[in-house]
DSSP file (Angstrom, degrees, kcal/mol; ACC not computed):
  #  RESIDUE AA STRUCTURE BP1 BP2  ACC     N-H-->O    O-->H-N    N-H-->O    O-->H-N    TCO  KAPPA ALPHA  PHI   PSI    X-CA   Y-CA   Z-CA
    1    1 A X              0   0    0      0, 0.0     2,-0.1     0, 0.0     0, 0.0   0.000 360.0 360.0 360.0 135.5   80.3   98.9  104.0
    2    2 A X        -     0   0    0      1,-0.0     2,-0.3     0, 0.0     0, 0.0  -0.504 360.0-104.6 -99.7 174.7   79.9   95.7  102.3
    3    3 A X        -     0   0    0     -2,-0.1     3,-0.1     1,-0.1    -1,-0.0  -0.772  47.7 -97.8-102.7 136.6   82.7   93.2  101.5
    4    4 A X        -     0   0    0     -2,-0.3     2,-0.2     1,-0.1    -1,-0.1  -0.091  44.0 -99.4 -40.4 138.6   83.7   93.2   97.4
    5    5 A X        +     0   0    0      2,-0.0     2,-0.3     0, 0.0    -1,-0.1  -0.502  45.2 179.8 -38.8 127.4   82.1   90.4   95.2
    6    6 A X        -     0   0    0     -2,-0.2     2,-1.5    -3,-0.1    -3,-0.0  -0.954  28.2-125.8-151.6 109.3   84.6   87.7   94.8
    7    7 A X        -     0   0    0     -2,-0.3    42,-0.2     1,-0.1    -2,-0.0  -0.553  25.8-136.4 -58.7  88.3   83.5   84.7   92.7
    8    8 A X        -     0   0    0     -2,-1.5     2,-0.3     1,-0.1    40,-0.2   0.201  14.7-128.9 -63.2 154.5   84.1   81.5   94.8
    9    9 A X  B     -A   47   0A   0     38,-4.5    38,-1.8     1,-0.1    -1,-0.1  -0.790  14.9-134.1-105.3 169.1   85.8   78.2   93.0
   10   10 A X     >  -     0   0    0     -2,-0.3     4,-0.7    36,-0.2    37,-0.3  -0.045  31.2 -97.5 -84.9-161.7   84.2   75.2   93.3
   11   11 A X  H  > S+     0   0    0     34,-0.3     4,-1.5     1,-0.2     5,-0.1   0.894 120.7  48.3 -64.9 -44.7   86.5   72.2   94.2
   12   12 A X  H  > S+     0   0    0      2,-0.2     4,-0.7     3,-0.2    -1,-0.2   0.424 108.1  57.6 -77.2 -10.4   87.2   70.6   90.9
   13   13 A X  H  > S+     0   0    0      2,-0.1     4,-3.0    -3,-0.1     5,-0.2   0.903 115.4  37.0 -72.9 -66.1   88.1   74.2   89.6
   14   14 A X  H  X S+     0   0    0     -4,-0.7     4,-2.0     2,-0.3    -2,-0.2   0.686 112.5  57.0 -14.4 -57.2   90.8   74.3   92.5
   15   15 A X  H  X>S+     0   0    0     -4,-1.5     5,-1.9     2,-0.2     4,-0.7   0.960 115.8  38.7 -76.6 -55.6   91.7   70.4   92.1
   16   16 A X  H ><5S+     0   0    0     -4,-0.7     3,-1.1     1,-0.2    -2,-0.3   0.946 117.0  46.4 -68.2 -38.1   92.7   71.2   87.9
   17   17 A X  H 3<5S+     0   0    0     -4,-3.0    -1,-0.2     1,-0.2    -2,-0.2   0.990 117.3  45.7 -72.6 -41.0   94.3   74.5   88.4
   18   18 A X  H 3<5S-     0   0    0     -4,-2.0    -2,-0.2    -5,-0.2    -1,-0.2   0.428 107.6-129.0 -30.7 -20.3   96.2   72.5   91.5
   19   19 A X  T <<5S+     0   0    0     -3,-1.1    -3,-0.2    -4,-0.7     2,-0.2   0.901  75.7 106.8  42.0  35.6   96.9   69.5   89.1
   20   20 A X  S   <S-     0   0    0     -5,-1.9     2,-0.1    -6,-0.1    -1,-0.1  -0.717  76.5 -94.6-116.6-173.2   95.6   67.2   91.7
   21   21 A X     >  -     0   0    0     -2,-0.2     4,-1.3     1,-0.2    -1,-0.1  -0.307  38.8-105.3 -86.1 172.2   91.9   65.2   91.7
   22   22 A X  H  > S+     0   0    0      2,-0.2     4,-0.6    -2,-0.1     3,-0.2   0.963 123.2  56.9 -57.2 -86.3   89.1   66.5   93.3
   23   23 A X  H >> S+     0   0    0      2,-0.2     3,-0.8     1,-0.2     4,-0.6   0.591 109.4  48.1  -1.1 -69.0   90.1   63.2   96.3
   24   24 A X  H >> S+     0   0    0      1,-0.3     3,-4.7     2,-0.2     4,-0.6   0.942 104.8  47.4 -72.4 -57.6   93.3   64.6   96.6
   25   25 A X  H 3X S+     0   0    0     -4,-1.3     4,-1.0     1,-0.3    -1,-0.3   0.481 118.1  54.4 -30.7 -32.2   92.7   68.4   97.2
   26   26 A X  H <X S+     0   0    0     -3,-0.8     4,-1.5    -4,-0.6    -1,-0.3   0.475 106.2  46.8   4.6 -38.4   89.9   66.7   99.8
   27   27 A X  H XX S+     0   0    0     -3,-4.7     3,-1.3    -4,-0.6     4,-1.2   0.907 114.8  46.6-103.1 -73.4   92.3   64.6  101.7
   28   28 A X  H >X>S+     0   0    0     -4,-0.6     5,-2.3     1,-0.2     3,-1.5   0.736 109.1  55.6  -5.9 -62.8   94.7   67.5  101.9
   29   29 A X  H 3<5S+     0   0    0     -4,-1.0    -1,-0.2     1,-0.3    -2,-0.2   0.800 110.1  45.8 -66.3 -40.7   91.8   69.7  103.0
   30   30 A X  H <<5S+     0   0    0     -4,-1.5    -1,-0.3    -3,-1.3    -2,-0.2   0.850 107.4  57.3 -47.6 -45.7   91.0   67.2  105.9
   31   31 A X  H <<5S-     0   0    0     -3,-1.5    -2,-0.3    -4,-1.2    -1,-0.2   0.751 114.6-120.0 -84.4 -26.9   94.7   67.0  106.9
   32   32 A X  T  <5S+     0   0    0     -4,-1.2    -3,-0.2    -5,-0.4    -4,-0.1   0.596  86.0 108.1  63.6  34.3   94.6   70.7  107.4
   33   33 A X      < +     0   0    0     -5,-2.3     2,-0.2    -6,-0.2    -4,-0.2   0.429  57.0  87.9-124.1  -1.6   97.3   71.4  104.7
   34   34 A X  S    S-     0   0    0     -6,-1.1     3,-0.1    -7,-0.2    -8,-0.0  -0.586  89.6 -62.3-100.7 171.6   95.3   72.8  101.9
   35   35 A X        -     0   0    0     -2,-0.2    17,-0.1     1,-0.1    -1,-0.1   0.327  67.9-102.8  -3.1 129.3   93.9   76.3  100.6
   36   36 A X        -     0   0    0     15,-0.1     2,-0.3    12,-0.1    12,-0.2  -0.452  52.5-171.1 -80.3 171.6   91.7   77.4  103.2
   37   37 A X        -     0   0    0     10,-0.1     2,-0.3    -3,-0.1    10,-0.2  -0.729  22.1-113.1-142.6-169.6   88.0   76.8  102.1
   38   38 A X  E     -B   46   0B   0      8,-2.2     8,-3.7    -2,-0.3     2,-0.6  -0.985  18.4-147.0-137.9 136.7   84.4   77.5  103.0
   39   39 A X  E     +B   45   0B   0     -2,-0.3     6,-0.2     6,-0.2     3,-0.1  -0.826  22.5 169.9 -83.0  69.2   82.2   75.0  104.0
   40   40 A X  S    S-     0   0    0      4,-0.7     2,-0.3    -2,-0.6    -1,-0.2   0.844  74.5 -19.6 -98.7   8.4   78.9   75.8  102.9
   41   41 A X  S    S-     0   0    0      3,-1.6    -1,-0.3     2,-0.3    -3,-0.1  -0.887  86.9 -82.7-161.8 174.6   77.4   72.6  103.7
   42   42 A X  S    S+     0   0    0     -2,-0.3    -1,-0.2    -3,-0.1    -2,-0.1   0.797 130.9  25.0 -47.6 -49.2   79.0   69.4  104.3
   43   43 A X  S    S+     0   0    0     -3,-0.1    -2,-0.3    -4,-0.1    -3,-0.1   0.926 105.4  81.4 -80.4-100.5   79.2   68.7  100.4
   44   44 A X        +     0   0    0     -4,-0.1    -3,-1.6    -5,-0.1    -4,-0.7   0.415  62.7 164.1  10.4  86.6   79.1   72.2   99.2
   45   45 A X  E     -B   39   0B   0     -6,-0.2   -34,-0.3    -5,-0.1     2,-0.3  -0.993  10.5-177.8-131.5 149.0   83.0   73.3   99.7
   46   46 A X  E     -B   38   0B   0     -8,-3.7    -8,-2.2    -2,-0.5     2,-0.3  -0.987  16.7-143.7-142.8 145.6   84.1   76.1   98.1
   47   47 A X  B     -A    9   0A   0    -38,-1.8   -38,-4.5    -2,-0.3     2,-0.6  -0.900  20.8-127.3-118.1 121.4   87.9   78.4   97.6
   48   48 A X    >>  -     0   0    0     -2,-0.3     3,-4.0   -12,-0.2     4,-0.9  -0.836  24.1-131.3 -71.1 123.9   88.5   82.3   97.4
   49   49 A X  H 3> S+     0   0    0     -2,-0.6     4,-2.8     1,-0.3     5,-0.1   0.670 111.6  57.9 -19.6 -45.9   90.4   82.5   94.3
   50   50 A X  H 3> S+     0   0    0      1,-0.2     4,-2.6     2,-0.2    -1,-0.3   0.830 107.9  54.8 -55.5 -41.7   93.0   85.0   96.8
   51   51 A X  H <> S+     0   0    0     -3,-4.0     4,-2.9     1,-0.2    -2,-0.2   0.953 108.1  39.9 -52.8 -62.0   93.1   81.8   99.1
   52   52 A X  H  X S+     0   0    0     -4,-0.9     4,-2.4     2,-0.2    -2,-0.2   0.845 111.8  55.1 -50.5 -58.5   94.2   79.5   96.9
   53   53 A X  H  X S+     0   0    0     -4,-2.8     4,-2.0    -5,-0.2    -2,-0.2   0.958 114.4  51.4 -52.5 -50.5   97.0   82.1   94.9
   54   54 A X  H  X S+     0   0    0     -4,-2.6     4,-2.4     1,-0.2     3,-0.4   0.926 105.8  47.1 -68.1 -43.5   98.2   82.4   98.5
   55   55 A X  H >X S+     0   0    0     -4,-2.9     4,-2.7     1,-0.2     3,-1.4   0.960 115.3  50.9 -13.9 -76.2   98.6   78.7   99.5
   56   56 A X  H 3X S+     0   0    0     -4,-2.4     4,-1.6     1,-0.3    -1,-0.2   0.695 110.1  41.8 -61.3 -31.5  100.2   78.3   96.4
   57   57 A X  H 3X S+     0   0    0     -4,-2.0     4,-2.4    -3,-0.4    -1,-0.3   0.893 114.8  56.0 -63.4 -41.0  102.9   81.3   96.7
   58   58 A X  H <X S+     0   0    0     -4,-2.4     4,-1.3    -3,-1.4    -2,-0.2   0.844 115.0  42.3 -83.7 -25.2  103.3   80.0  100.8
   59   59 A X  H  X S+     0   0    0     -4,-2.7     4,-4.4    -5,-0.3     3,-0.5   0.955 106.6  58.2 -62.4 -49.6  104.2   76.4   99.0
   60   60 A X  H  X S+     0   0    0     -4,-1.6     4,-1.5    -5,-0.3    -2,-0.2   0.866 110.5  47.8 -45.2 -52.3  106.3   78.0   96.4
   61   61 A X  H  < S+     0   0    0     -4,-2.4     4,-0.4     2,-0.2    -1,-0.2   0.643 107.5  48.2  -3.9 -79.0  108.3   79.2   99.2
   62   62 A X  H  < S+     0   0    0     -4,-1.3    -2,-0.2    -3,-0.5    -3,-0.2   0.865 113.4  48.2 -76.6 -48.2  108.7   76.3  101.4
   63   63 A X  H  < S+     0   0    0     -4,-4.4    -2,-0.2     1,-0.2    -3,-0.1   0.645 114.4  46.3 -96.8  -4.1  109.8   74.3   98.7
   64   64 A X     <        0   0    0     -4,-1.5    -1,-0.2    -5,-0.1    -3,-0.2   0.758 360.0 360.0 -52.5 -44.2  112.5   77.2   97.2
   65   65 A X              0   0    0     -4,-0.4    -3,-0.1    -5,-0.2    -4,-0.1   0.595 360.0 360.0 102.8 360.0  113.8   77.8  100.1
C-alpha cells in the first residue's frame, strides 16, 4: 500500500507562514528546534505541511502552559 500524496512546502513557504525569514527557520532547523524537515539534498529542504501544524500546536503549548 502506498503512502497518501502529500504536497511538500518549500522553506520560504514555512518561513512566511512561520513569520520568520528563510535564515531564521534555517538556524532553528540546525539547532534542532524547528519543524522536522526532509533533506533532499543539501540545498533542497523541504516540510510536510502535518509537520509543521504540529510543531506549531507543540509550541502553542509550551508557551500556554
Amino acid at each position: 500500500m502506498s503512502a497518501p500524496q502529500q504536497r511538500l512546502a518549500t522553506e520560504r513557504e514555512v518561513a512566511d507562514w512561520m513569520a520568520l525569514t528563510p535564515r531564521q527557520l534555517a538556524d532553528l532547523r540546525r539547532a534542532g528546534q524547528g519543524p522536522r524537515h526532509i533533506a533532499l539534498t543539501a540545498k533542497a529542504i523541504r516540510y510536510a505541511w502535518a509537520d509543521v501544524y504540529a510543531y506549531a500546536q507543540r509550541r502553542r503549548e509550551l508557551v500556554s502552559g
